[in-house]
N, C-alpha and C positions, 0 to 999 in steps of 0.2 A: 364690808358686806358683799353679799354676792351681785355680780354683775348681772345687767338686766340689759339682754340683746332683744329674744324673741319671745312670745308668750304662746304655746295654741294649746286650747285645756276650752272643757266647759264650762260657759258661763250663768252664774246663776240669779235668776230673777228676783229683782227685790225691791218694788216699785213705792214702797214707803217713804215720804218725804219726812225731812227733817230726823233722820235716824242719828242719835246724838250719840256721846262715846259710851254713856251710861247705861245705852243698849246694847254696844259692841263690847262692854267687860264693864259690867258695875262695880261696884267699888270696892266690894268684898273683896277681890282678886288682886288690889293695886299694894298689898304689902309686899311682895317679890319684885324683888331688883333683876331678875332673871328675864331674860330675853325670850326664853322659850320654856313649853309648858302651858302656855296659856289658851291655846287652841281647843283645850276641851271647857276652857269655860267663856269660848266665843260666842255672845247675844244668850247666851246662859238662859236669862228670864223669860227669851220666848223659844229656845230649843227644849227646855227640859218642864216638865211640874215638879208642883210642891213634894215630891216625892222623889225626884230625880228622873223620872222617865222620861223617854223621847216624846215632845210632839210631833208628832204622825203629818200635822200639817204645816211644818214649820218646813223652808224650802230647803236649807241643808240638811235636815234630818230625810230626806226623799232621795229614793236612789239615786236617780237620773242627777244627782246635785253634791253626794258625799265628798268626792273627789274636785268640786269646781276647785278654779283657780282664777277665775274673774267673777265681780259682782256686778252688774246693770244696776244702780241704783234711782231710786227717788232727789230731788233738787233737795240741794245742802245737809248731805251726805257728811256726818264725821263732827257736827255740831256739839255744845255744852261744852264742859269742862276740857281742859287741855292735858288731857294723859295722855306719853306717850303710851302707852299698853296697850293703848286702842290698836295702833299699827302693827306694833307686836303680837296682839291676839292674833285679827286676822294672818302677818305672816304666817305664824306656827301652827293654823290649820291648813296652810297652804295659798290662800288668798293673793296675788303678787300684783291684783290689776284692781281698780275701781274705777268705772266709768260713770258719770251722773252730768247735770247739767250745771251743780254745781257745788261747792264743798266750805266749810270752814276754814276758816284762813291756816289757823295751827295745826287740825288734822292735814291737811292739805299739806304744809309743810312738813311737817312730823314723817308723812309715807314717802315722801323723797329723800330722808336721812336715815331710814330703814329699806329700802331698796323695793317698795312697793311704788306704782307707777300711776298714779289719778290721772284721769284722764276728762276734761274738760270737752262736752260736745252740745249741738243745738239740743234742743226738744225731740225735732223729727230726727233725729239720729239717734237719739236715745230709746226714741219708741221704736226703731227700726228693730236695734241690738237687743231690744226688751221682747220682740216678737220671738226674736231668734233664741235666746235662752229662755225661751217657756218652751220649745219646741225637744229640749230634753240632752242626752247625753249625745244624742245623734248627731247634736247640731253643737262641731266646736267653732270657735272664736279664735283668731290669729290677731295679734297684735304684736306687729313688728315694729320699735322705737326708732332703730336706725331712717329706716323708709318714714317713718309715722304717718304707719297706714292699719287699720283694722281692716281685716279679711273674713267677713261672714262665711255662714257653709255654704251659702250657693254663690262664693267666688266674687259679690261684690263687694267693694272695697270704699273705707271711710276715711277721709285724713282727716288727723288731728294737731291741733297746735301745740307746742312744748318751748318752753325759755329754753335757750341753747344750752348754758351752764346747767341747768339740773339735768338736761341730756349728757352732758360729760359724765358728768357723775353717775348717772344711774349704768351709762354703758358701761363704765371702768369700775362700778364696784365701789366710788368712793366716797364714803361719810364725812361728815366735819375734819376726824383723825384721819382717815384717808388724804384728804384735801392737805391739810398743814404737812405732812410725810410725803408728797409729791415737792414740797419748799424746802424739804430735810438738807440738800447740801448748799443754798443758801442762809440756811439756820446756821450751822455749823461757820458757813464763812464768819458771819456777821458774831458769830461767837467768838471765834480764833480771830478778829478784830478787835472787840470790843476789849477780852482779856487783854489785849498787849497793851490798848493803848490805857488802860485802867488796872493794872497785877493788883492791884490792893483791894479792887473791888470783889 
């Protein structure tokens, strides 16, 4: 997966609690094994009507928001069933960051084995960065993981906490396969061991 050093992109407002996966890609969409593609039927049921048309008032459908790349969200963010598609939607409209106060165990996990970055804050810093992204495309968001620090538009700055090992992983890019393919030439040893001391096996 791609590496995730720095983020600065607009963030977009979405102060709804308990947003579950069945909102971020209901279920019609989970027969693709495909990792991308799905970005156009990201929250599907409240971007579009019975007709397919944009709603007008939904927050990605709004200029100032087409292009985000972080979401501000509402507490337990990524709830319900456990697809990964959910992380995969939002990646492939672009989405790389989610911040909320707090998230589902398995979405949670699920966006650090796709290269997106949840980010765990209080309250009052959630309603800080919720001011800031209603303020529109004017106003972007810096979330730098190395530092783990959030950088508002007017320059002040939020830290955030992160487990060290998912910080490995997200800076270097690497997934589960990534993870075991950094072990590759101790695989190998423990191979060209095993064969000798077993040929028959």
């Amino acid at each position: 997966m791609d590496k995730f050093t720095s983020l600065t992109g607009v963030a977009a407002p979405m102060p709804l609690i308990n947003v579950d996966t069945d909102m971020i890609i209901p279920k019609q969409y989970l027969k693709t094994i495909k990792r991308t593609g799905l970005g156009t039927a990201l929250f599907s049921e409240m971007r579009y009507d019975d007709d397919g048309n944009e709603r007008s008032e939904f927050v990605l459908n709004q200029p100032a928001y087409r292009n985000a790349k972080i979401i501000v969200a509402g507490e337990n963010f990524g709830c319900g069933s456990s697809r990964e598609h959910a992380p995969w939607a939002l990646l492939d409209f672009g989405i790389k960051c989610v911040i909320s106060t707090s998230f589902a165990d398995i979405f949670y996990n699920n966006c650090f084995k796709n290269g997106i970055l949840p980010i765990v804050l209080p309250q009052a810093d959630v309603d800080k960065l919720m001011e800031d992204a209603e303020r529109g495309a004017n106003a972007t968001i810096t979330v730098d993981l190395a530092s783990q620090e959030i950088t508002g538009p007017d320059g002040g700055t939020i830290r955030f906490d992160i487990d060290p090992h998912r910080k490995h992983c997200l800076l270097n890019g690497l997934d589960d396969i990534g993870l075991t393919m950094e072990k590759s030439g101790s695989i190998d040893a423990y191979e060209t061991k095993a064969s000798s001391a077993r040929p028959w096996a």
